[in-house]
N, CA and C atoms as a LAMMPS dump frame, in Angstrom:
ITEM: TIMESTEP
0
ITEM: NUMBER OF ATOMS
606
ITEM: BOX BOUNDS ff ff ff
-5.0000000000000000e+02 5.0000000000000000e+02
-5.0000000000000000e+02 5.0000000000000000e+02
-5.0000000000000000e+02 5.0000000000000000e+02
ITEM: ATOMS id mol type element x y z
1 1 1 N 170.589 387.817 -5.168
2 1 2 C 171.052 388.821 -6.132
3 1 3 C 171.609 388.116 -7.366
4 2 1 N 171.153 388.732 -8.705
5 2 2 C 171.959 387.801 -9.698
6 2 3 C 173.169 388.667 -10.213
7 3 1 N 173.905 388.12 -10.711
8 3 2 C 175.134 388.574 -11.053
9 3 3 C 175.08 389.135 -12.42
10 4 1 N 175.522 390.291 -12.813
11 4 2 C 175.102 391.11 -14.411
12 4 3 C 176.727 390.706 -15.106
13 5 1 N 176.807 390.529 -16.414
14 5 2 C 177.94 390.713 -17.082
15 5 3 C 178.117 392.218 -17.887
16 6 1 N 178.901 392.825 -17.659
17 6 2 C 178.824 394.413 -17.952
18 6 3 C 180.547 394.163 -18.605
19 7 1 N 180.008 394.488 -20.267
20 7 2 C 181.466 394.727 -21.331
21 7 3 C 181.526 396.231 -21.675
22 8 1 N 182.665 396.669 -21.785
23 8 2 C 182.685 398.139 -22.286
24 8 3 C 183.91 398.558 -22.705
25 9 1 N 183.818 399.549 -23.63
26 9 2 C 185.312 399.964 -24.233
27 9 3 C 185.743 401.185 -24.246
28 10 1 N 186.491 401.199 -23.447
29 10 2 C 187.492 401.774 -22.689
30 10 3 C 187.976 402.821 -23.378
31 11 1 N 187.569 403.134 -24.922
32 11 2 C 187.667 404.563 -25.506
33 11 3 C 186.559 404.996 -25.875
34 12 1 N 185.539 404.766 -25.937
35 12 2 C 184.116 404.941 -26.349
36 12 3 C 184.126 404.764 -27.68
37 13 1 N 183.711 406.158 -28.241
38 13 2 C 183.71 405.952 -29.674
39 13 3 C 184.929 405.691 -29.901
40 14 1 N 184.585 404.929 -31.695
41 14 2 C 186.094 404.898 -32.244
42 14 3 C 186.533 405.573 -32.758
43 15 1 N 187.881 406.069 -33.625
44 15 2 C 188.591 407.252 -34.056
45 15 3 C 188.746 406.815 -35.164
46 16 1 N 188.395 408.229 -36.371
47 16 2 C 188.233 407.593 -37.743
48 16 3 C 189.913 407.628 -38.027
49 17 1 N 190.351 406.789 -39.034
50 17 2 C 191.728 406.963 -39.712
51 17 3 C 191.779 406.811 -41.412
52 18 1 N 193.151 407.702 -41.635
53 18 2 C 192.905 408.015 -43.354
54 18 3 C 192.542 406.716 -43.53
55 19 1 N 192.227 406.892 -45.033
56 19 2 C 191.273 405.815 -45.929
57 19 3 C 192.249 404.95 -46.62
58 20 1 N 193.641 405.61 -47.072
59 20 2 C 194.382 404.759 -47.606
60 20 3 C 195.119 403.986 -46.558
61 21 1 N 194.433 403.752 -45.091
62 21 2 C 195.553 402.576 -44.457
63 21 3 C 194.516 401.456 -45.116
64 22 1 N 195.084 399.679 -44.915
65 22 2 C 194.414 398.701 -44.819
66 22 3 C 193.066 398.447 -44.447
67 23 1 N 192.333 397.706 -44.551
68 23 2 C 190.995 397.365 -44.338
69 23 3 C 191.351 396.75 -42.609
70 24 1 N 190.7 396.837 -41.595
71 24 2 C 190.648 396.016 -40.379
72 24 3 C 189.949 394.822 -40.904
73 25 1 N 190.542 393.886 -39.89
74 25 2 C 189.993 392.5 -40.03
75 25 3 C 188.705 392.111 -39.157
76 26 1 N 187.876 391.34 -39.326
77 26 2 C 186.675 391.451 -38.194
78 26 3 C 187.025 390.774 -37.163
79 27 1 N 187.987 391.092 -36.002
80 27 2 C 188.373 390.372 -34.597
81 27 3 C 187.312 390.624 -34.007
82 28 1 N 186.982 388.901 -33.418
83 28 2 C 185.85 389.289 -32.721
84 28 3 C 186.457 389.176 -31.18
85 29 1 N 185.988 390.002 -30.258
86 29 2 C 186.202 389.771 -28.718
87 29 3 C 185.434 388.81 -27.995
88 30 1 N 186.19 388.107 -27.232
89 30 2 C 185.303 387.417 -26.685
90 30 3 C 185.203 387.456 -24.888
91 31 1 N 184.109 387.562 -24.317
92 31 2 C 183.581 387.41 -23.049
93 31 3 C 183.183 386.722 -22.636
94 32 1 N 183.014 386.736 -21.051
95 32 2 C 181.843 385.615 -20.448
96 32 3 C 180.601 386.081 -19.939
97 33 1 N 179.372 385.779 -20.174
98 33 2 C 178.137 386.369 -19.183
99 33 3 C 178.323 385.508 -18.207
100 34 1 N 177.782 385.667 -17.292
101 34 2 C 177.239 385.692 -15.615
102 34 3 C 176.322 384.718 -15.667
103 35 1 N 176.548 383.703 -14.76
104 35 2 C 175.198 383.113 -14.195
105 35 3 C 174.589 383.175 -13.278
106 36 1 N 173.298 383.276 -13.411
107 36 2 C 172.7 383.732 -12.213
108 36 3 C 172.382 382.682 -10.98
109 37 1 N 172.158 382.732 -9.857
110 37 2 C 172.351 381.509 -8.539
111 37 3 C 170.796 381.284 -8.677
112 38 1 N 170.781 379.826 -8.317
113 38 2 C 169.574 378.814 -8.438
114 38 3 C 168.884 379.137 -7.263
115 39 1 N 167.748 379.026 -7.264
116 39 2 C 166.597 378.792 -6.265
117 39 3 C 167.105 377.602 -5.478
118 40 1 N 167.147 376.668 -6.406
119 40 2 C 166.887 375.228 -6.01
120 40 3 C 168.529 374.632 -6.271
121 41 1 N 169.093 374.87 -4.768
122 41 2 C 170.36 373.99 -5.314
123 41 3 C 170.972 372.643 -5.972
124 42 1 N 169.808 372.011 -5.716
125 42 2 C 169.738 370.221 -6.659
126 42 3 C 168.902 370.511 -7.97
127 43 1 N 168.887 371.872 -8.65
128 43 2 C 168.164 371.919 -9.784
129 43 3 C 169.415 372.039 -10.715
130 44 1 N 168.848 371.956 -11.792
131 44 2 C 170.049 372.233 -12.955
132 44 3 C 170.45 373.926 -13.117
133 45 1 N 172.154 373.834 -12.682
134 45 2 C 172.847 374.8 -12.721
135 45 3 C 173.803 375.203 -13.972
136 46 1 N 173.174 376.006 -14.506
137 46 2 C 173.763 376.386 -15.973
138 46 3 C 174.828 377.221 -15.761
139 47 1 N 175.989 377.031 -16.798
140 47 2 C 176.62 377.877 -16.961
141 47 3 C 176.432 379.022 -18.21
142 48 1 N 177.405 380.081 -18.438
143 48 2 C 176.799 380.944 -19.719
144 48 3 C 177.784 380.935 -20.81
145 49 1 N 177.297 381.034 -22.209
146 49 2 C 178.199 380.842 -23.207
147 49 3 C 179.122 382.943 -22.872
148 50 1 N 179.921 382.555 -23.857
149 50 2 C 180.63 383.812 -24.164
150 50 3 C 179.771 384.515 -24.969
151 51 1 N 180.266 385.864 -25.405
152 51 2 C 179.955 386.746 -26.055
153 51 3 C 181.212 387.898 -27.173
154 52 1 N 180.76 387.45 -28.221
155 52 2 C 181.284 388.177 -28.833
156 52 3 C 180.959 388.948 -30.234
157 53 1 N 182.366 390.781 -29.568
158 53 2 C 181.166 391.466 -30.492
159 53 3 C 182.367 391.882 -31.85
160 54 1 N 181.206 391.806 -33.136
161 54 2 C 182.122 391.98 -34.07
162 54 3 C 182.979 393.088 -34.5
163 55 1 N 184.148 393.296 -34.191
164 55 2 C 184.922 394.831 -34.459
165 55 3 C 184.764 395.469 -35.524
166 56 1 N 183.956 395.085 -36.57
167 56 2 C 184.055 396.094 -37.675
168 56 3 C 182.695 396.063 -37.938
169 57 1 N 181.468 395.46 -36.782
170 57 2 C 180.345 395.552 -37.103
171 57 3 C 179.667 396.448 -35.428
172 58 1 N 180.891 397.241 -35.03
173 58 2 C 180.536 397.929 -33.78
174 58 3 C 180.395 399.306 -34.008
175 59 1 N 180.197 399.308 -35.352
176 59 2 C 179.54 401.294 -35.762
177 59 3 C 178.974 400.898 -36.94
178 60 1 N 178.112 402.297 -36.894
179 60 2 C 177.034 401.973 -37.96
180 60 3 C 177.072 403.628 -38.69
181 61 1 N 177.55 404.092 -39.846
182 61 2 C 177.967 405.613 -40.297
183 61 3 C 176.181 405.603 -41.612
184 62 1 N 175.571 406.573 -41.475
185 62 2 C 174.921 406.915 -42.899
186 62 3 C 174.372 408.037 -43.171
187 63 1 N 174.694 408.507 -44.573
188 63 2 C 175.195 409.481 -45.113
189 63 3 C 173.775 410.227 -45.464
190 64 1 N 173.076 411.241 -45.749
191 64 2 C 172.015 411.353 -46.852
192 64 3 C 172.67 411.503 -48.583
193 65 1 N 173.743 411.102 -48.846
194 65 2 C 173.926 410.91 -50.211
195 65 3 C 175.226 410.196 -50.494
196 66 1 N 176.177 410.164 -51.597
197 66 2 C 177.11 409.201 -51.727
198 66 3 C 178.193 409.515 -51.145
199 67 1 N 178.494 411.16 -50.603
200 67 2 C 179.218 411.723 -49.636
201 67 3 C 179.614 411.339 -48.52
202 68 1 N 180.759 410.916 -48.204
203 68 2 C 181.145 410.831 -47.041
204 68 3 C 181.461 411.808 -45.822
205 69 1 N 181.412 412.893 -46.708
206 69 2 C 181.504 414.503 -45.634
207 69 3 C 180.807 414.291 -44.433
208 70 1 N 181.078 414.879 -43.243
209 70 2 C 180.347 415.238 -42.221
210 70 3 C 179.261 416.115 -42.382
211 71 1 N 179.063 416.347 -43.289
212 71 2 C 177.779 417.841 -43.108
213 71 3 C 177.15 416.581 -43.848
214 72 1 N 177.05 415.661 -44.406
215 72 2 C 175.83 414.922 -45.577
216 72 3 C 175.824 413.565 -43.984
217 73 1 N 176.436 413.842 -42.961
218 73 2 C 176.098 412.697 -42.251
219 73 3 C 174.787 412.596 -41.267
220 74 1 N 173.748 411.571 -41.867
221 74 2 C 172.374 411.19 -41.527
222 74 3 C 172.489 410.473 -39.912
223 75 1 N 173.288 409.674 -39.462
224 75 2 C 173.361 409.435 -38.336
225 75 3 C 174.587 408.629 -37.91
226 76 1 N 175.14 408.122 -37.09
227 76 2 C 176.314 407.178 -36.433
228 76 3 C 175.451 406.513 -35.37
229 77 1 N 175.808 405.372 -35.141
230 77 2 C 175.632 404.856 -33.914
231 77 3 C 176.648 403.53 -33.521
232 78 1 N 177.316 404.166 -32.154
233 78 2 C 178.821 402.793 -32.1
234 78 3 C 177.867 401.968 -30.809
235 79 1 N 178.397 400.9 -31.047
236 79 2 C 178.056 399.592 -29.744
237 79 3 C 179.061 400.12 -28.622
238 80 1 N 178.725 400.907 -27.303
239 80 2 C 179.79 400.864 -26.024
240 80 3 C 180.07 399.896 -25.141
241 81 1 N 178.842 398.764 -24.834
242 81 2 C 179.038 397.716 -24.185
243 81 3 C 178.192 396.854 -24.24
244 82 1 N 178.059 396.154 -23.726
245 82 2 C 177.163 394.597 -23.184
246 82 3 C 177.154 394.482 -22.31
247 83 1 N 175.367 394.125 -21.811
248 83 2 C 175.423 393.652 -20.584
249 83 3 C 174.487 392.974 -20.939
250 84 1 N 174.124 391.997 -19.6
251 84 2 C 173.333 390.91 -19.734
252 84 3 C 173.216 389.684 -18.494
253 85 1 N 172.748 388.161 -18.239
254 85 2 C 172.868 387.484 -17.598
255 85 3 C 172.228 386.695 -17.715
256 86 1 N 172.084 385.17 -17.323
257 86 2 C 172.263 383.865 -17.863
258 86 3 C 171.054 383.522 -16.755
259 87 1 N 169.694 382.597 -16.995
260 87 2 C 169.422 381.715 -16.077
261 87 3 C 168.79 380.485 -16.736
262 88 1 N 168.429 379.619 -16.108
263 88 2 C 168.005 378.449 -16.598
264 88 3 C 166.31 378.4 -17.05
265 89 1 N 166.296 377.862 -18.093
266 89 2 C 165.232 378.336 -18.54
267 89 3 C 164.079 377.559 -18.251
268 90 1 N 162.98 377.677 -18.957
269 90 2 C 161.686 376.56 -17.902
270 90 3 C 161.624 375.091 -18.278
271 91 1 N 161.338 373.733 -17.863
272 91 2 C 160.929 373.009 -18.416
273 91 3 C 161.668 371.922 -17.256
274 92 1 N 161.463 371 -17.709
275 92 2 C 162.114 369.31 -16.399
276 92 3 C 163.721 369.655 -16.913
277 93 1 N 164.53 370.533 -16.172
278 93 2 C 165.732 370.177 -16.269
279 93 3 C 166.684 368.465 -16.367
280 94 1 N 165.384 367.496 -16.274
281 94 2 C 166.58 366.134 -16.291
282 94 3 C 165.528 365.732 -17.554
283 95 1 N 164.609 366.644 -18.41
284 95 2 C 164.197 365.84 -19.62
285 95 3 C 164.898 367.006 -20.553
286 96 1 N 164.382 368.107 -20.704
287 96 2 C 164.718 369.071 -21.374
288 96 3 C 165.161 370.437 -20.87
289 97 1 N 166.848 370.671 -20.918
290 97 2 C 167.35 371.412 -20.364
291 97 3 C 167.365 372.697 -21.346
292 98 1 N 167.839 373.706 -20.48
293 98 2 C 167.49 374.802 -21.755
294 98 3 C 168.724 376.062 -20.804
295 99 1 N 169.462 377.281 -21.451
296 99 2 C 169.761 378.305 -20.647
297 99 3 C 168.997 379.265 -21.12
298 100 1 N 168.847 380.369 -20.384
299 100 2 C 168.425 381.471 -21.247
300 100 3 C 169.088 382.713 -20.666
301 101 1 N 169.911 383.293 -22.254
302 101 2 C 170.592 384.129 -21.735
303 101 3 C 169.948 385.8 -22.525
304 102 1 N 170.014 386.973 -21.382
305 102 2 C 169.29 388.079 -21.727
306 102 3 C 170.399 389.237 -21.946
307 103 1 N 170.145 389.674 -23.073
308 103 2 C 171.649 390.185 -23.565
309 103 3 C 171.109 391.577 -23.765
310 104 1 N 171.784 393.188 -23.563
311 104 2 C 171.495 394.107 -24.273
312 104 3 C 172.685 395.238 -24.502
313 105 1 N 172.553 395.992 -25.846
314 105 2 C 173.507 396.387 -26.17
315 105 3 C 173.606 397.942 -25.584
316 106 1 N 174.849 398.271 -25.052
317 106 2 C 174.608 399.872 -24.949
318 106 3 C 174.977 400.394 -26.249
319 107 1 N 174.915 401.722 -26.384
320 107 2 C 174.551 402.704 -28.094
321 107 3 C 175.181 404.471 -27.543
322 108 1 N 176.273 404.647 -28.838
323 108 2 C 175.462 405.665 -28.253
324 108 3 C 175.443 406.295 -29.788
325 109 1 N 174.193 406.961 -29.749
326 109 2 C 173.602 407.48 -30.982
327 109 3 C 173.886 409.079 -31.565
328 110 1 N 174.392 409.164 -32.67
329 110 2 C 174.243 410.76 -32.776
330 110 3 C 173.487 410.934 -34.073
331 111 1 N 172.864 412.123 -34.225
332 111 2 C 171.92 412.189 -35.57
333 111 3 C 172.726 413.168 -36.103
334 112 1 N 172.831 413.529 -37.607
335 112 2 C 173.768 414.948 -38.187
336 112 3 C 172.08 415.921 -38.442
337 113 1 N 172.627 416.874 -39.301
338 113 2 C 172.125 417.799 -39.74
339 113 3 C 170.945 417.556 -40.515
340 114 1 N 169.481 418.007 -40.409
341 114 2 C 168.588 417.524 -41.043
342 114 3 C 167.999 416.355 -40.868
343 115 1 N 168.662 415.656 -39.984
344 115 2 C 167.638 415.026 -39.824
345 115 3 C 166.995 414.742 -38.518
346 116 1 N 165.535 413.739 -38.551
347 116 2 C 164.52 414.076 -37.887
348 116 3 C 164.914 413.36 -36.001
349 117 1 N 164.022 413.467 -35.468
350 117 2 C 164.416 413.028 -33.897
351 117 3 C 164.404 411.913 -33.59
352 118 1 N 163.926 411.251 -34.548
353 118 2 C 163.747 409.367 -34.577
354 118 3 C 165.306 408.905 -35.739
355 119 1 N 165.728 408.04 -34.885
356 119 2 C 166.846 407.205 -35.384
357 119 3 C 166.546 405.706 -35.439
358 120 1 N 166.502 404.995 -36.443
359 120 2 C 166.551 403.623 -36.111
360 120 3 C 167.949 402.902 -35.883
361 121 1 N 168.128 401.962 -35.291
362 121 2 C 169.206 401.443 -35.261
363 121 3 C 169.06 399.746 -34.842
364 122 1 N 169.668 399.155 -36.661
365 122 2 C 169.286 398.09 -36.557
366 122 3 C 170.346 396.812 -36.056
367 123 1 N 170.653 395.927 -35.421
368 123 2 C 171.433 395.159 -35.106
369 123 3 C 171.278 393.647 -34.961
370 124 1 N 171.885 392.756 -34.898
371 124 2 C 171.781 391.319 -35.013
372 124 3 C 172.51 391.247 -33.804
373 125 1 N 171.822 389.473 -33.28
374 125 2 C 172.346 388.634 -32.089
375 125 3 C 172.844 387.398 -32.84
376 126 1 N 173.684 386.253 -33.457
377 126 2 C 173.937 385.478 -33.496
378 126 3 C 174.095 384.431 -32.358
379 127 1 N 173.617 382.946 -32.998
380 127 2 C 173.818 382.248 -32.023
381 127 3 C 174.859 381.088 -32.687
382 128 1 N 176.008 380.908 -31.96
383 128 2 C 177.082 379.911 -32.86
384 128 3 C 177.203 378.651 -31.936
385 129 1 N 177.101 377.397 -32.418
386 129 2 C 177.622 376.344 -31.613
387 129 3 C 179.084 375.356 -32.677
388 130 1 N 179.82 375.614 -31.564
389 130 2 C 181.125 375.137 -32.642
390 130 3 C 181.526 376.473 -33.894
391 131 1 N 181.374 376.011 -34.893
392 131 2 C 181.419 376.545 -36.026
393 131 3 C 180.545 376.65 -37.02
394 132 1 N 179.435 376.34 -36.25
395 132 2 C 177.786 376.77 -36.952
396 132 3 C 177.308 377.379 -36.242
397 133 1 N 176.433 378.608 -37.495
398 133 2 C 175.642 379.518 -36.815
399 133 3 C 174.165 378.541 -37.057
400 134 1 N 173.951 378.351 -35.826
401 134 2 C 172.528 377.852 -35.514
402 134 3 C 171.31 378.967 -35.887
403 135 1 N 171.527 380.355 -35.588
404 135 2 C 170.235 381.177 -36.329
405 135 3 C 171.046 382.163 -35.605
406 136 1 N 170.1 383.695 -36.473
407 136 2 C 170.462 384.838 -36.159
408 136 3 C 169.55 385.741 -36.284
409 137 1 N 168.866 386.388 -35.518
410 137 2 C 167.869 387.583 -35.359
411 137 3 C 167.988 388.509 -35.053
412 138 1 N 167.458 389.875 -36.557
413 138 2 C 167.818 391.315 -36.575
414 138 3 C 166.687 392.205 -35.352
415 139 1 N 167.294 392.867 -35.234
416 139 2 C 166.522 393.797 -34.276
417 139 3 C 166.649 395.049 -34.861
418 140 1 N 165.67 395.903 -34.194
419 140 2 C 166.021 397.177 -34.521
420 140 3 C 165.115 398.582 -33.613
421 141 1 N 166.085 399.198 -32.861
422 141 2 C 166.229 400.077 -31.406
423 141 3 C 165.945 401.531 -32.31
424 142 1 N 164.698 401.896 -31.578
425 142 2 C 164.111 403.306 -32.556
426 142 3 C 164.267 403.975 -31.158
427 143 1 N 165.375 405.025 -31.278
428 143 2 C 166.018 405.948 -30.432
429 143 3 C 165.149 407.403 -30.737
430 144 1 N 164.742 408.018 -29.882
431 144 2 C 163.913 409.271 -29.552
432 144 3 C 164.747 410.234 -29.014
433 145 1 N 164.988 411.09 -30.086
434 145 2 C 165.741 412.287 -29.32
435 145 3 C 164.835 413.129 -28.651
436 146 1 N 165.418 414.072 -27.494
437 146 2 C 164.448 415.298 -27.249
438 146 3 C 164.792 416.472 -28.126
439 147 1 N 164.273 417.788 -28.063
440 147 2 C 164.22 418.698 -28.917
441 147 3 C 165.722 419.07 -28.312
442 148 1 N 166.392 419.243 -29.738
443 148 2 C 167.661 420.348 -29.308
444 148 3 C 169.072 419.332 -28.762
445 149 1 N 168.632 417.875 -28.675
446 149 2 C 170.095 416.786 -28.239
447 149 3 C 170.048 415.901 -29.479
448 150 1 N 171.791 416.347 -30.213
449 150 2 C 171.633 415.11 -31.138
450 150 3 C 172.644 414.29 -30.895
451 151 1 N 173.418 413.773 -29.305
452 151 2 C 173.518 412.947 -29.43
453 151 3 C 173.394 412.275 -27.936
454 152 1 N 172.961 410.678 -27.978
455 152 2 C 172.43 410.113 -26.588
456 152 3 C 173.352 408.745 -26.546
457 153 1 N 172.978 408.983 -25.468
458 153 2 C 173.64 407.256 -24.63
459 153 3 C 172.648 406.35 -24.077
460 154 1 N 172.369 405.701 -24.808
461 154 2 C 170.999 404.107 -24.465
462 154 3 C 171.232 403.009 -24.684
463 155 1 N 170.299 402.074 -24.591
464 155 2 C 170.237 400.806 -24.565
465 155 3 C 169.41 399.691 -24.664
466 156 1 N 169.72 399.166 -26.025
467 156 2 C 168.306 398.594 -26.605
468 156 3 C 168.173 397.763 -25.204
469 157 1 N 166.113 397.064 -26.023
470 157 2 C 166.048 396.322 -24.759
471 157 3 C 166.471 394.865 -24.538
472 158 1 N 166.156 394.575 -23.392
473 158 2 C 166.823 392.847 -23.143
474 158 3 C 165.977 392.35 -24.049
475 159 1 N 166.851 391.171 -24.964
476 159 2 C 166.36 390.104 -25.367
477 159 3 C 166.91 388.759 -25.169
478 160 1 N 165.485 388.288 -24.806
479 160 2 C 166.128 386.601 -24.232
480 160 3 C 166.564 385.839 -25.391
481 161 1 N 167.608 385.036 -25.483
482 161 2 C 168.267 383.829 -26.483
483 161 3 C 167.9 383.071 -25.219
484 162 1 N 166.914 381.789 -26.173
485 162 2 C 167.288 380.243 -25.383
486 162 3 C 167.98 379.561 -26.067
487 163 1 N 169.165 378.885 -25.241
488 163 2 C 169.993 377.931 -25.912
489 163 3 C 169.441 376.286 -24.963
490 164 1 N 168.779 375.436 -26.099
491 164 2 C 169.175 373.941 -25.349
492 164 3 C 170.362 373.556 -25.203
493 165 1 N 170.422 372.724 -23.952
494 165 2 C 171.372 371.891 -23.666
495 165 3 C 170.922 370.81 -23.63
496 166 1 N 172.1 369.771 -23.662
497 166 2 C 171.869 368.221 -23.382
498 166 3 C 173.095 367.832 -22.746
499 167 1 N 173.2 366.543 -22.406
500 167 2 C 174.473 365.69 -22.701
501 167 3 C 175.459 366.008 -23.06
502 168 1 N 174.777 365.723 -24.403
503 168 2 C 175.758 366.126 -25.879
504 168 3 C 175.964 367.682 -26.23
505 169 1 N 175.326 369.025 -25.841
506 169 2 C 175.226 369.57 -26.085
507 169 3 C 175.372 370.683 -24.853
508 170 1 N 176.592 371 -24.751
509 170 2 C 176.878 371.658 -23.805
510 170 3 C 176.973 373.004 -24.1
511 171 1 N 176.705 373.726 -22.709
512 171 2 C 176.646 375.456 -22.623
513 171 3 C 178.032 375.963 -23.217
514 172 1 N 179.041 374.991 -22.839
515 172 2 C 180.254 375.374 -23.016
516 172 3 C 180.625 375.923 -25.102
517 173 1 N 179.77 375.157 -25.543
518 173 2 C 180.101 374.841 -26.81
519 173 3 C 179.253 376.231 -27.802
520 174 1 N 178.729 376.762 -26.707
521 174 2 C 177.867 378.05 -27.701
522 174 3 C 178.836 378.998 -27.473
523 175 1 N 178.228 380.124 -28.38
524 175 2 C 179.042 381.971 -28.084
525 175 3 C 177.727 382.509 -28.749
526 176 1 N 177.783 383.418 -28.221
527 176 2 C 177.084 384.513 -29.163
528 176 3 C 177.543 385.894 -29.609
529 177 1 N 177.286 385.976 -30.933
530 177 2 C 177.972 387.322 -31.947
531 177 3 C 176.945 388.291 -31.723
532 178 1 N 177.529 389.6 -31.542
533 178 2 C 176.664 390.577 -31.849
534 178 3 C 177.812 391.854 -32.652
535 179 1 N 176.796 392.596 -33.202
536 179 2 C 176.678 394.047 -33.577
537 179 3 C 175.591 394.482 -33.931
538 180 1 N 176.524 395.703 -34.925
539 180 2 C 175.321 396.633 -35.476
540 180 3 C 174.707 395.828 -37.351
541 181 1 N 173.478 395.81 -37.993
542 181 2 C 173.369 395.427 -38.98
543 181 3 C 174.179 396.372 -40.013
544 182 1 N 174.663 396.107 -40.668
545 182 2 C 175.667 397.259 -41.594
546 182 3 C 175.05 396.368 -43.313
547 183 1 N 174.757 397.25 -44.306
548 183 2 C 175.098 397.018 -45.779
549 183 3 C 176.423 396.834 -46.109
550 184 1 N 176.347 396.453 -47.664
551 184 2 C 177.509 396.203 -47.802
552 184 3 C 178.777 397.148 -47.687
553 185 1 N 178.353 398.827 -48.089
554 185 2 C 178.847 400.005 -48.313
555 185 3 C 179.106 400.291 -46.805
556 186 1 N 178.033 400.24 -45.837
557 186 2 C 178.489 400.537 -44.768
558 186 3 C 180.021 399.664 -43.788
559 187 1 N 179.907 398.392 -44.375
560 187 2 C 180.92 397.375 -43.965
561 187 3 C 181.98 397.741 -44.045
562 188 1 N 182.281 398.201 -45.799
563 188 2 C 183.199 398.291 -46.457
564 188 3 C 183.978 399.865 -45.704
565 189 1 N 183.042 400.467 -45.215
566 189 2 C 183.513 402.196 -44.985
567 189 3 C 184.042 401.718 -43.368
568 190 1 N 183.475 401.135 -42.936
569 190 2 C 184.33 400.599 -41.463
570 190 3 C 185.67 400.144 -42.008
571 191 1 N 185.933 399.419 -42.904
572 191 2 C 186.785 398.63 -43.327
573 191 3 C 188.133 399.631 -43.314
574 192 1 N 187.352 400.813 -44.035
575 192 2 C 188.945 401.539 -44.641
576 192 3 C 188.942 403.069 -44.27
577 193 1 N 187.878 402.829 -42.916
578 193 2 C 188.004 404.458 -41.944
579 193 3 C 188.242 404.739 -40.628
580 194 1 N 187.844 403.031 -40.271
581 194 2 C 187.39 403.386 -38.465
582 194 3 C 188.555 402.392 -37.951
583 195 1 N 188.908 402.695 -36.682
584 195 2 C 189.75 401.605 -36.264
585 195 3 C 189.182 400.697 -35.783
586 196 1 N 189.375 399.622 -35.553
587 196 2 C 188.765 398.861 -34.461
588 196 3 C 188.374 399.022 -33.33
589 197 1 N 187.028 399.056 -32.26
590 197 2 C 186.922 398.42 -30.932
591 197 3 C 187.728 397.727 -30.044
592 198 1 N 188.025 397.855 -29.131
593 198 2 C 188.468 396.894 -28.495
594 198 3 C 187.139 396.882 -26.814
595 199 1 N 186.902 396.096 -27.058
596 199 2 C 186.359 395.67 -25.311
597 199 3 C 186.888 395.162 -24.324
598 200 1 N 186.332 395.436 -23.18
599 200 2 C 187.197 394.945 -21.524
600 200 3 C 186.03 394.056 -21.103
601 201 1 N 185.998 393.746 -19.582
602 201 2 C 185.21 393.458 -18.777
603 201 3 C 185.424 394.747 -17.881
604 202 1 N 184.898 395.081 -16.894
605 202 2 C 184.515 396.029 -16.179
606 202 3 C 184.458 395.903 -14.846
């Protein structure tokens, strides 16, 4: 059996607040994924980096015009959790070691008024070692409503990150960032409406 890492927050959505408090800061949370148990107990046994998700990049608000009203709102979608799990990836573990960790986000999506049954919802995985982002790849989860529900609870699909290891280059030394992709306007409206996320383990 492999072991799942399951993050979630413990209020669901977040709660908007007036506009004239402060901007939130982007605290990121951090977790551990799961590793999964080896076939081969004399094979290389990986451990898993952390995970963390960005608090002011864990909702995604857009409008059909410069309105912030609820009746001009085109869709929301907040990040509820993470799950995921870690195994070792293919190749001669004593030439070229590798982990591979399979990460996916839960969502939950609501559409406003007017608009259609397809939602996109776009988001990034970062991969950080130390204090460099080594690369980062956008995704984007096209949510299908049925007739008559506008709002759902899903979950994009798994995507594998391989991280090498070496020696020198230990599991310990990665994390990975996630959220939602936000513009600049959208950033800024988290900044000075929504409270922060907070995540648990589970």
């Amino acid at each position: 059996m492999i072991p799942r890492m399951t993050i979630a927050s413990p209020s669901g959505l977040r709660r908007f607040r007036p506009a004239h408090l402060s901007g939130l800061a982007i605290l990121p949370l951090a977790m551990s994924l799961a590793a999964c148990s080896m076939e081969n107990p004399d094979g290389f046994a990986p451990s898993c980096p952390t995970v963390e998700v960005l608090g002011a990049a864990a909702d995604q608000m857009a409008f059909t015009g410069p309105s912030h009203d609820i009746g001009h709102l085109a869709s929301r979608a907040s990040v509820t959790r993470v799950t995921g799990q870690c195994h070792r990836g293919s190749g001669n573990p004593k030439t070229t070691a590798s982990v591979v960790a399979e990460v996916s986000l839960g969502l939950n999506v609501t559409r406003g008024p007017g608009t259609g049954r397809t939602v996109d919802v776009p988001y990034f995985i970062a991969v950080v070692y130390g204090d460099e982002i080594k690369s980062k790849k956008q995704f984007v989860e096209n949510v299908q409503f049925p007739a008559n529900v506008t709002q759902m609870l899903t979950h994009t699909r798994i995507v594998p990150i391989t991280l090498p290891v070496s020696k020198h280059v230990t599991i310990d030394g990665y994390r990975l960032e996630v959220g939602l992709q936000l513009t600049k306007e959208q950033l800024e409206y988290n900044q000075t409406h929504l409270i922060a996320p907070t995540f648990h383990h589970m």
